[in-house]
N, C-alpha and C positions, 0 to 999 in steps of 0.2 A: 609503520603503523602497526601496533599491536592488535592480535585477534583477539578478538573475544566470543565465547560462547554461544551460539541463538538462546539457550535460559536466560543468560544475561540479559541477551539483549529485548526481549520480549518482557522479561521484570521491568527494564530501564524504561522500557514505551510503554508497559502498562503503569510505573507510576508516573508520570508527563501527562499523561494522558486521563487518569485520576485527580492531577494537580489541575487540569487544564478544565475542566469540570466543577471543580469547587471555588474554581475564580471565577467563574461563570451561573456562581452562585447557584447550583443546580442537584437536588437532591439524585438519587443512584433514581429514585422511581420516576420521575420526572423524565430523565433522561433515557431511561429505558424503552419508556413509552413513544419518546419521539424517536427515536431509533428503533423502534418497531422488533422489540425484543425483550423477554422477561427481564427481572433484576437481578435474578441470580447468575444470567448469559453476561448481563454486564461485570458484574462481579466480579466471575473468575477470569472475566477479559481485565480489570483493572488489578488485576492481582497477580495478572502473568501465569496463571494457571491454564489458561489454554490462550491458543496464538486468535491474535485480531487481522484481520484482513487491509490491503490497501484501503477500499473502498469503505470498508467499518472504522478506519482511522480518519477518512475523508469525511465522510459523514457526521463523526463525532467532532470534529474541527468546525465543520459546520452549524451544526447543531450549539455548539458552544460560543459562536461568534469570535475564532481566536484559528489564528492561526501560529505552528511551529513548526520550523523547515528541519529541528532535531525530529521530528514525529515524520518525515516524510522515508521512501524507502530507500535504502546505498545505494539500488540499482538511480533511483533520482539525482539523489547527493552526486554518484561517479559519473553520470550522463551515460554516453555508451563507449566510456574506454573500456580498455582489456579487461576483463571480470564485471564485466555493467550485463550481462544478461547474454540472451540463446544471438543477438545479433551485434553485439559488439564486435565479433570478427569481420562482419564486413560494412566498416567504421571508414568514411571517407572512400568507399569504394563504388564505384558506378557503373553497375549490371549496362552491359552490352546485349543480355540474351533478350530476344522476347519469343512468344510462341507463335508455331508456324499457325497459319489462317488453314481452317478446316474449310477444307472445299468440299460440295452438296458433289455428289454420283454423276450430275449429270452434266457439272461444269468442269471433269475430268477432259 
């Protein structure tokens, strides 16, 4: 699989994400407002000029009545194999440890 850029890829999901809005028949201020942010924040969110948040994509999925699993994050797309996030390393693995029981002064 070829890499590609985060510019890329934040252009590629701000237009998806543009398109998915205008099929939902939904003006930029319209939607701003339901998403509880100016129209200009929307903007350079659909223009890939600044990054969108998981939950700012969730949202506008919502909001739009549509959902697209290309809109969703790699860490989703890879589940938790190897490069899926901070706990993919322990992927099928079953902690043995738990923490010792703090005992009170007087029940020493």
């Amino acid at each position: 699989m070829a890499r590609t850029s985060p510019t890329f890829r934040r252009r590629r999901l701000a237009r998806r994400v543009r398109q998915l809005r205008e099929e939902a028949g939904m003006t930029q201020e319209k939607a701003a407002a339901g998403l509880d942010m100016s129209t200009s924040a929307l903007s350079r969110k659909e223009t890939g000029e600044v990054a969108t948040s998981v939950h700012e994509i969730r949202s506008m999925m919502d909001l739009y009545d549509a959902y697209d699993p290309t809109c969703s994050t790699s860490r989703e797309r890879r589940g938790n194999a190897a490069g899926g996030g901070p706990t993919a390393w322990r992927t099928g693995v079953t902690s043995t440890w738990r923490p010792k029981p703090v005992r009170c002064a007087s029940c020493r």
